[in-house]
N, CA, C and O atoms as a CHARMM CRD file, in Angstrom:
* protein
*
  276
    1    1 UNK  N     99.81500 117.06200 104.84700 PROA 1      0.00000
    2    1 UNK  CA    98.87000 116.77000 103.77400 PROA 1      0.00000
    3    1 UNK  C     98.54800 115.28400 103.76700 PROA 1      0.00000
    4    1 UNK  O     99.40100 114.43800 104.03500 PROA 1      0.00000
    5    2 UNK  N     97.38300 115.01400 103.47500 PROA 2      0.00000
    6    2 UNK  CA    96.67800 113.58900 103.11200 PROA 2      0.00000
    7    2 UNK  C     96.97300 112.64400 102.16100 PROA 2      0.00000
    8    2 UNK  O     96.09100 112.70600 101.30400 PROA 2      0.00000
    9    3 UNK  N     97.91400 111.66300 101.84800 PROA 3      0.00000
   10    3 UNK  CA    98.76800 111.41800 100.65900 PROA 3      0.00000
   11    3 UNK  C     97.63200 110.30600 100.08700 PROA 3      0.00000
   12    3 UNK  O     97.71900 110.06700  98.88300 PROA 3      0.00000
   13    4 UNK  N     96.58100 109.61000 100.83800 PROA 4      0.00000
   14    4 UNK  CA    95.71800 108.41300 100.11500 PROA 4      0.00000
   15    4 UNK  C     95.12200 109.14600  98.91900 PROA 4      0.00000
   16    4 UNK  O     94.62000 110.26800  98.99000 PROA 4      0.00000
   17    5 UNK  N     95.22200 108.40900  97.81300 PROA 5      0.00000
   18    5 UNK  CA    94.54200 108.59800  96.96300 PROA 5      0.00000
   19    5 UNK  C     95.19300 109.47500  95.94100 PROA 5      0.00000
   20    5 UNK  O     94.55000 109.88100  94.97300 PROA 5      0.00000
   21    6 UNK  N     96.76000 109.85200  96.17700 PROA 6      0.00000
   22    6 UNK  CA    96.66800 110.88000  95.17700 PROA 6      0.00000
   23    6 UNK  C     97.71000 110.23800  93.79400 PROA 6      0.00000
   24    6 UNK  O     98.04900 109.09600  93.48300 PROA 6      0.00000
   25    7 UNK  N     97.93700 111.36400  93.30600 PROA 7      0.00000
   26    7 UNK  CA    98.73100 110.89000  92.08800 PROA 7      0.00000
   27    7 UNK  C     99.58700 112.02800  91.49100 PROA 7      0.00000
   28    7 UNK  O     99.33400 113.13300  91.96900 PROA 7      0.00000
   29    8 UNK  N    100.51600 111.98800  90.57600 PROA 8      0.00000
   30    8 UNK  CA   101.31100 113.17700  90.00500 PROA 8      0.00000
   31    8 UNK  C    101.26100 113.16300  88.64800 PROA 8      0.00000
   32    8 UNK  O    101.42100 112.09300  88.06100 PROA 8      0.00000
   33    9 UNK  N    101.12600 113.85600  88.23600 PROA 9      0.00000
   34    9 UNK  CA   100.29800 114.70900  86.89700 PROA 9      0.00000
   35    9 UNK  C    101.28900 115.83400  86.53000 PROA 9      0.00000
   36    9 UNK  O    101.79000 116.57500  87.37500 PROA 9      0.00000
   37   10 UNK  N    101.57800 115.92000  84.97100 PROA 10     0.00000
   38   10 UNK  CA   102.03900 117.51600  84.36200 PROA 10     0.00000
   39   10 UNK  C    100.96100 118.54900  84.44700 PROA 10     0.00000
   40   10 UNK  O     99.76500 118.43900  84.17800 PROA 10     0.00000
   41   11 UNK  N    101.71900 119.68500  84.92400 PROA 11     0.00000
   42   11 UNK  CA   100.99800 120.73800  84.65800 PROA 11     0.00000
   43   11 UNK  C     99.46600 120.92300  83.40700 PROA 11     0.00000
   44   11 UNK  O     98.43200 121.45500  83.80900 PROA 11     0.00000
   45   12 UNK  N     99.56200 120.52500  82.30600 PROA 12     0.00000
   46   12 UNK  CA    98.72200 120.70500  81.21100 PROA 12     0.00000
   47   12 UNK  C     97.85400 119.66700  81.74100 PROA 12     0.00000
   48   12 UNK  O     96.82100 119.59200  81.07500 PROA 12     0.00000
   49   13 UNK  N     97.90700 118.86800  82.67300 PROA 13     0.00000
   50   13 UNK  CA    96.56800 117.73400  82.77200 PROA 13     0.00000
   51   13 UNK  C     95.78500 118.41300  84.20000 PROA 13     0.00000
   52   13 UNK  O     94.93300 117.64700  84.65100 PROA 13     0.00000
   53   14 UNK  N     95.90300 119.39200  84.77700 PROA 14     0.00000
   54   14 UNK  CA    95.52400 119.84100  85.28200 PROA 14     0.00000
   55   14 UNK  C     93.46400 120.90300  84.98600 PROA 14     0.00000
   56   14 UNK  O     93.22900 121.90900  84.31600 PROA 14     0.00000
   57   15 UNK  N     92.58500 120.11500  85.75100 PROA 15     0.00000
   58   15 UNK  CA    91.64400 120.99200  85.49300 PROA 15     0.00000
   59   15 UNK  C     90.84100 122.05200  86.35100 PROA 15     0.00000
   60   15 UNK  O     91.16600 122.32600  87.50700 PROA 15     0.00000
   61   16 UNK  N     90.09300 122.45200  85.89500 PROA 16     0.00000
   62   16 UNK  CA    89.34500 123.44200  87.04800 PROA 16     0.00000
   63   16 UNK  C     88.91000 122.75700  87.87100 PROA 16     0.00000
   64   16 UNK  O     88.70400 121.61500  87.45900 PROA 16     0.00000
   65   17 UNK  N     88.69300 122.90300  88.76100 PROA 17     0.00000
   66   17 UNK  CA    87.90200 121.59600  89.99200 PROA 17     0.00000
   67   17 UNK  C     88.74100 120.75100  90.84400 PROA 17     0.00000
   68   17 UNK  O     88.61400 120.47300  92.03600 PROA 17     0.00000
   69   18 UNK  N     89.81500 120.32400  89.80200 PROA 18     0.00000
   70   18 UNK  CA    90.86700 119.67600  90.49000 PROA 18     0.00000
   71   18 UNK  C     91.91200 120.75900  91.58000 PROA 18     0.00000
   72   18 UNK  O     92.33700 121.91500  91.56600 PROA 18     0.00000
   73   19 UNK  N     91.99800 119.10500  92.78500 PROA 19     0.00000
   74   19 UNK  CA    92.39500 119.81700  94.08800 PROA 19     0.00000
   75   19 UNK  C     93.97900 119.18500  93.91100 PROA 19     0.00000
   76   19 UNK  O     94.42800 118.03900  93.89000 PROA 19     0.00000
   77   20 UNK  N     94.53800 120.45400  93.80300 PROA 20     0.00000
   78   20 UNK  CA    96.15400 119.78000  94.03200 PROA 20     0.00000
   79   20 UNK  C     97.10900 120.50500  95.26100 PROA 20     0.00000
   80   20 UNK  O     96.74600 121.45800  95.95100 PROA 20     0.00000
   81   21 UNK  N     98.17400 119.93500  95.33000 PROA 21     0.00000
   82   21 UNK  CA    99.02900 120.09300  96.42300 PROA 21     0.00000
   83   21 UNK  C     99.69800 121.55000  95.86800 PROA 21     0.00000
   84   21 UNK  O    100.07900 121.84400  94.73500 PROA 21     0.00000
   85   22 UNK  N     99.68800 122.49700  97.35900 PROA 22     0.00000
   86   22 UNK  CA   100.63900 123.54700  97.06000 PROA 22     0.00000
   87   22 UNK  C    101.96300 123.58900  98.26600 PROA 22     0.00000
   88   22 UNK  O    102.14200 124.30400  99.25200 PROA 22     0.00000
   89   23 UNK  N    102.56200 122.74300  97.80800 PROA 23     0.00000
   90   23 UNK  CA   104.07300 122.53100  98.73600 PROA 23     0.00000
   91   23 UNK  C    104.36400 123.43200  99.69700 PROA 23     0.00000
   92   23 UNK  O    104.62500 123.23100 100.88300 PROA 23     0.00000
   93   24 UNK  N    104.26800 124.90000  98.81600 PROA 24     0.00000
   94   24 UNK  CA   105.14300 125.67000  99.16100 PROA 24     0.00000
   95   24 UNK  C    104.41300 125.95900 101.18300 PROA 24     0.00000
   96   24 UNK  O    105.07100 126.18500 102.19800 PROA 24     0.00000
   97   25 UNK  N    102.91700 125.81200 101.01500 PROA 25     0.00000
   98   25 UNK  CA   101.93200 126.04500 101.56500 PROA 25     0.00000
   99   25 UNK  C    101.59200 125.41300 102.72600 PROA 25     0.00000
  100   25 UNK  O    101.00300 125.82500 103.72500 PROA 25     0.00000
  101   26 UNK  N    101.99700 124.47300 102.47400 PROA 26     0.00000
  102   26 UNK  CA   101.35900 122.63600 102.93700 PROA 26     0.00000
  103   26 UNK  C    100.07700 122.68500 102.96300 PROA 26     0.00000
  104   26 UNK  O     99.34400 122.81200 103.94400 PROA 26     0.00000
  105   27 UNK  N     99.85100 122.59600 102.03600 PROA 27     0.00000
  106   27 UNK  CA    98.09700 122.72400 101.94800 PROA 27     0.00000
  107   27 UNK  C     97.87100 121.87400 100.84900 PROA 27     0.00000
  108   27 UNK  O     98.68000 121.12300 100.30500 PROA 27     0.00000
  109   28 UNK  N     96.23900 122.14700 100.47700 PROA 28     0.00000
  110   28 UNK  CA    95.60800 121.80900  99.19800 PROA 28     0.00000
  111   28 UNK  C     94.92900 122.96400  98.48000 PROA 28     0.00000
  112   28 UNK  O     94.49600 123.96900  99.04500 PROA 28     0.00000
  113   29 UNK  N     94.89000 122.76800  97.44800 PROA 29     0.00000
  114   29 UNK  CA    94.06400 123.98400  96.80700 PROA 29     0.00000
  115   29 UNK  C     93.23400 123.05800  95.84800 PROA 29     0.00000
  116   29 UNK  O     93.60400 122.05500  95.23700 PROA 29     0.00000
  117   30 UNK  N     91.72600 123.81500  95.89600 PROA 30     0.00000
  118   30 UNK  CA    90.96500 123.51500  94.87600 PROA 30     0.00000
  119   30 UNK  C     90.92400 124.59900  93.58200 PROA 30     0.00000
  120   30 UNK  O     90.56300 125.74100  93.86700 PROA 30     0.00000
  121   31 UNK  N     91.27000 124.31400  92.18200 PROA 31     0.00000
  122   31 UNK  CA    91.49100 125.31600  91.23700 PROA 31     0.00000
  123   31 UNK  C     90.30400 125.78100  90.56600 PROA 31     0.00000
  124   31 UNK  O     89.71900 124.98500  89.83100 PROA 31     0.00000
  125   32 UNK  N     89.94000 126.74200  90.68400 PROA 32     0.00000
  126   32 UNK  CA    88.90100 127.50000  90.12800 PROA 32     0.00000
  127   32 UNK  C     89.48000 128.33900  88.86700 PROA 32     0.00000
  128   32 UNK  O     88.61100 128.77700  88.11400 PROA 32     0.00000
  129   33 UNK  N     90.42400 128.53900  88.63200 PROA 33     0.00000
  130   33 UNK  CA    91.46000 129.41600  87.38700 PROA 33     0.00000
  131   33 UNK  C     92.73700 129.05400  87.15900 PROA 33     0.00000
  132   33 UNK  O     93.69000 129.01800  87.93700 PROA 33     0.00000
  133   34 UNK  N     92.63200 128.68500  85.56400 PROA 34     0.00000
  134   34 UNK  CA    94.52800 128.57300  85.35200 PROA 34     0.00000
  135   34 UNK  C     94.64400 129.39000  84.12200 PROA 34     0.00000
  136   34 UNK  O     93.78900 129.62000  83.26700 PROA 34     0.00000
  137   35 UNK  N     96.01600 129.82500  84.21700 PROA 35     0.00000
  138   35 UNK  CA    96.86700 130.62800  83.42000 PROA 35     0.00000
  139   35 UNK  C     97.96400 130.19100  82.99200 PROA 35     0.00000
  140   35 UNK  O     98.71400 129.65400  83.80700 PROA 35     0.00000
  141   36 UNK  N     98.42700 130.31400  81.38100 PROA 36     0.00000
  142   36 UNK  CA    99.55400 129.78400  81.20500 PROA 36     0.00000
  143   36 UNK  C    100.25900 130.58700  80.90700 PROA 36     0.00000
  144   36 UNK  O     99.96200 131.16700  79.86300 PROA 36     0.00000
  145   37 UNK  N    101.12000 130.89500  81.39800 PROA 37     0.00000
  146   37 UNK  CA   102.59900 132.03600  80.91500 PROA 37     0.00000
  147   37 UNK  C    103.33900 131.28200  80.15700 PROA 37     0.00000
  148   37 UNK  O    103.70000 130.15600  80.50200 PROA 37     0.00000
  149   38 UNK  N    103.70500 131.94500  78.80700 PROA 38     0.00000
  150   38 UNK  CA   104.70300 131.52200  78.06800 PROA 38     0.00000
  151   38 UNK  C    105.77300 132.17600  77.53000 PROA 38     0.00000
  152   38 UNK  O    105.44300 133.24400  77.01400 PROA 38     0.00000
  153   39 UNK  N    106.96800 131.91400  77.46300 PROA 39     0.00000
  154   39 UNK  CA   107.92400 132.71700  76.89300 PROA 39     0.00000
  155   39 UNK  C    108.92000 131.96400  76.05000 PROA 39     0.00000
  156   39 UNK  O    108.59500 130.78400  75.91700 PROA 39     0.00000
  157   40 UNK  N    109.84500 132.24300  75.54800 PROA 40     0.00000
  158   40 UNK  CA   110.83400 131.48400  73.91600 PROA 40     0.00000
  159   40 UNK  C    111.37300 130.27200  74.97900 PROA 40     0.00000
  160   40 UNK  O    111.58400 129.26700  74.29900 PROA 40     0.00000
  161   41 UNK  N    111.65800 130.02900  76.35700 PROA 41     0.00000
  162   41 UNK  CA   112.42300 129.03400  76.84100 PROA 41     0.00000
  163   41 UNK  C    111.31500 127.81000  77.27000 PROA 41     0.00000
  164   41 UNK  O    111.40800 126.58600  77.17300 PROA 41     0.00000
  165   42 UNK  N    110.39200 128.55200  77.70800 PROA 42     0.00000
  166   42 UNK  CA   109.44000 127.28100  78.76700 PROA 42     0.00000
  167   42 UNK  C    107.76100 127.96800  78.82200 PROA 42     0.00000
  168   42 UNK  O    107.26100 128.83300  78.10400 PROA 42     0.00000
  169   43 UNK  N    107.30200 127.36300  79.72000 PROA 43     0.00000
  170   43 UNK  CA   106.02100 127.91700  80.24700 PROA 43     0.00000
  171   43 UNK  C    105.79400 127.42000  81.30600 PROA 43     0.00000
  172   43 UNK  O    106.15400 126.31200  81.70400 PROA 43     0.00000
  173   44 UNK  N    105.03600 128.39000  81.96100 PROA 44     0.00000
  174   44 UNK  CA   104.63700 128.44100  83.89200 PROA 44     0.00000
  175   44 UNK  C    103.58600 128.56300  83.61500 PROA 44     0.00000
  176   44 UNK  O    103.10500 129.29500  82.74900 PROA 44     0.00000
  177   45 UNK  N    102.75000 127.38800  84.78600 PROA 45     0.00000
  178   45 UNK  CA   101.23600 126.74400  84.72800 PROA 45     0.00000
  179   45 UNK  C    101.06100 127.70700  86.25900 PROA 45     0.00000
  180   45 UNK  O    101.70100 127.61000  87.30600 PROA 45     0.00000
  181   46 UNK  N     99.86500 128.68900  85.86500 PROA 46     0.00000
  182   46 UNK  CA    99.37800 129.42800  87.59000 PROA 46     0.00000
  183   46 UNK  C     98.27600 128.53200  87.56400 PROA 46     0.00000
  184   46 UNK  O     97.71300 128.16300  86.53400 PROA 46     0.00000
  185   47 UNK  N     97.96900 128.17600  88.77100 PROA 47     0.00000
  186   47 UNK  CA    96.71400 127.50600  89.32100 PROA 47     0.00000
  187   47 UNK  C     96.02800 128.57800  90.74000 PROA 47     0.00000
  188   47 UNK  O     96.54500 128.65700  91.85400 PROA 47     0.00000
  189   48 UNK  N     94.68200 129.35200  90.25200 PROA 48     0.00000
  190   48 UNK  CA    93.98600 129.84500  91.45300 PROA 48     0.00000
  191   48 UNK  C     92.98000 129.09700  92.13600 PROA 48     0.00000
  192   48 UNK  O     92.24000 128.37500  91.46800 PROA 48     0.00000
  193   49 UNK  N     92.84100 129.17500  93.46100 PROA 49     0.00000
  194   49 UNK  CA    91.73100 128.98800  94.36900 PROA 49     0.00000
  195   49 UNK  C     90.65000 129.95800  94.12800 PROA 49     0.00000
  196   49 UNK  O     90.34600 130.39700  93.01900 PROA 49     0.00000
  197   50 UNK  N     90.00300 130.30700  95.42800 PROA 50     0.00000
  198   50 UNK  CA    88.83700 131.63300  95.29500 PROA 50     0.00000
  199   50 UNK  C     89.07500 132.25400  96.26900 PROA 50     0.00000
  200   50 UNK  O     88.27800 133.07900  96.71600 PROA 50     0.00000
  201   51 UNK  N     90.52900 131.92800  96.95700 PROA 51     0.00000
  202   51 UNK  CA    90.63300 132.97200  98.38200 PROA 51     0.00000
  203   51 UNK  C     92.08500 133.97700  97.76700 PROA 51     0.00000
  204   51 UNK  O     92.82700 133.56600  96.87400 PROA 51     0.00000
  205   52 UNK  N     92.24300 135.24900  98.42700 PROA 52     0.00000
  206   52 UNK  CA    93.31900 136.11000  97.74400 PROA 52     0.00000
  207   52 UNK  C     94.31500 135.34400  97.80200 PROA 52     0.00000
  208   52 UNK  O     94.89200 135.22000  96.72100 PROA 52     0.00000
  209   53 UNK  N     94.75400 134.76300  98.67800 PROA 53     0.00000
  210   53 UNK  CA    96.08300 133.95500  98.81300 PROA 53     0.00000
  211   53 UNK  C     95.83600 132.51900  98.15100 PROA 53     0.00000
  212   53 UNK  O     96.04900 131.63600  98.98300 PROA 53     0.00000
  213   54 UNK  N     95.47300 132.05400  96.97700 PROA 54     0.00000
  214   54 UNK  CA    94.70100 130.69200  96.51300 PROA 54     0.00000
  215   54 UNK  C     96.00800 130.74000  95.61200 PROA 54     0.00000
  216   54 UNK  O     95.70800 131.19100  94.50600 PROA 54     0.00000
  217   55 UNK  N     97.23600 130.45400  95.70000 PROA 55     0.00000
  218   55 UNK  CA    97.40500 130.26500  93.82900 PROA 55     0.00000
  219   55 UNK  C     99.15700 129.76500  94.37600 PROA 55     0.00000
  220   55 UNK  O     99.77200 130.00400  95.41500 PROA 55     0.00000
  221   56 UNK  N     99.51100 129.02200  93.17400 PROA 56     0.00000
  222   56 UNK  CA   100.56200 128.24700  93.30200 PROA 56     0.00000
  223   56 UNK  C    100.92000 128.37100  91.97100 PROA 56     0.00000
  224   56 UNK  O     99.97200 128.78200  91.30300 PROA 56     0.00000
  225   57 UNK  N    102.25900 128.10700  91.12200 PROA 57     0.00000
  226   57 UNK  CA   102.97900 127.84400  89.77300 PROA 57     0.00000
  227   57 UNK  C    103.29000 127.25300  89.77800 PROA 57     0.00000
  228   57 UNK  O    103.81600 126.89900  90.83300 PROA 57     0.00000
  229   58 UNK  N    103.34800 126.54200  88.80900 PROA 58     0.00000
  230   58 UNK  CA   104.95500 124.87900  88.29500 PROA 58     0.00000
  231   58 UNK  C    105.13300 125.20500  86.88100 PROA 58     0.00000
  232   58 UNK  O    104.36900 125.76700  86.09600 PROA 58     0.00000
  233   59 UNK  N    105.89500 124.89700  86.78100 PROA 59     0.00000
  234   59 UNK  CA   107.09000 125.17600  85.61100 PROA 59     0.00000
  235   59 UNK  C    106.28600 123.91100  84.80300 PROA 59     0.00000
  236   59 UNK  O    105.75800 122.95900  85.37700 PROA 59     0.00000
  237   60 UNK  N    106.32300 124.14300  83.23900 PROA 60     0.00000
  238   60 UNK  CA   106.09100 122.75000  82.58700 PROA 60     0.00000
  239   60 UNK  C    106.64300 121.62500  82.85000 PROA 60     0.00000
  240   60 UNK  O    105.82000 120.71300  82.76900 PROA 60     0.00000
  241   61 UNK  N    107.44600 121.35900  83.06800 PROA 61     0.00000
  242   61 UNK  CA   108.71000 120.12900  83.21900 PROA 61     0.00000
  243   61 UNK  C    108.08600 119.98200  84.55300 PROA 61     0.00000
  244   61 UNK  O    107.91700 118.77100  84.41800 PROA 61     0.00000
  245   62 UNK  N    107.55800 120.24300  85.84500 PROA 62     0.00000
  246   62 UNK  CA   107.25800 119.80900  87.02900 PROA 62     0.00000
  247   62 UNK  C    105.70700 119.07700  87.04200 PROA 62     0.00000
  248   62 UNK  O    104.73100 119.20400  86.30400 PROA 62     0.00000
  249   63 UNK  N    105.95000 118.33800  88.12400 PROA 63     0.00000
  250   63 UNK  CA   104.92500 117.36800  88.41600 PROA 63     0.00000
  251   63 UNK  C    104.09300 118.21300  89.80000 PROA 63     0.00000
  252   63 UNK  O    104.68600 118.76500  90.72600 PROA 63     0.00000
  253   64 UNK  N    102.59300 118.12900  89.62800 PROA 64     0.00000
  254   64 UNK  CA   102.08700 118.64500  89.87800 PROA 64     0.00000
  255   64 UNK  C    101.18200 117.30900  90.73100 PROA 64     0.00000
  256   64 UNK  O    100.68500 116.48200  89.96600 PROA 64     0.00000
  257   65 UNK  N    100.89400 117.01000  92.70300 PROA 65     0.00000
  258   65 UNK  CA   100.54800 115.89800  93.01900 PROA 65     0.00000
  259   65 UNK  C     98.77300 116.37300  93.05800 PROA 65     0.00000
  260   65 UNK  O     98.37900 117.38000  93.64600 PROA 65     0.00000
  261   66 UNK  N     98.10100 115.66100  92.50000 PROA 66     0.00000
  262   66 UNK  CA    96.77100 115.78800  92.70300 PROA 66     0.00000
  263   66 UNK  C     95.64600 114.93600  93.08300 PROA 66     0.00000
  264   66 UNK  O     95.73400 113.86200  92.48900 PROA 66     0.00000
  265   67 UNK  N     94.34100 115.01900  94.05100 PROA 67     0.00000
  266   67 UNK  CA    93.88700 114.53300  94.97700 PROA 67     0.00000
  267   67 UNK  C     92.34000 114.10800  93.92300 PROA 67     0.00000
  268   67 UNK  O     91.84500 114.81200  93.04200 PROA 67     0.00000
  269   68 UNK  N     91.93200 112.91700  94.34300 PROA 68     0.00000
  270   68 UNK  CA    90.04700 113.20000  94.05500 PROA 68     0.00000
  271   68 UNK  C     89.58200 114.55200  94.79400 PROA 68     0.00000
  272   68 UNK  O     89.81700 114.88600  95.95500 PROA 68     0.00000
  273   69 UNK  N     88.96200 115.13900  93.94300 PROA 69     0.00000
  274   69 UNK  CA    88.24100 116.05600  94.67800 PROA 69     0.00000
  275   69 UNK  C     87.02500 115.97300  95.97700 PROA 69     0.00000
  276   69 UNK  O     86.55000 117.00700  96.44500 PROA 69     0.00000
């Protein structure tokens, strides 16, 4: 991955449009859809692309690295 330019961000500052890192992936994804799962302990931030395989999670408490689009 391309590290110029980027930065790390919580989950909730995350927007549609914005292209962030999916680790698991080594990739980038541009987010077209987010979802927040919540339950009594925490909440999990989904971030989708527009391809079937587009989508990554982070936990609230995780830092999420994100690029200029």
């Amino acid at each position: 991955m391309d590290n110029d330019n980027v930065e790390t961000v919580a989950p909730s500052e995350i927007c549609k449009g914005d292209v962030i890192a999916d680790p698991a992936a080594n990739r980038w994804l541009t987010v077209s859809e987010i979802q927040l799962m919540e339950d009594t302990h925490a909440g999990t931030y989904r971030f989708f692309g527009d391809g079937p395989d587009d989508r990554v999670a982070f936990e609230e408490n995780e830092q999420v690295t994100r690029r200029p689009a």
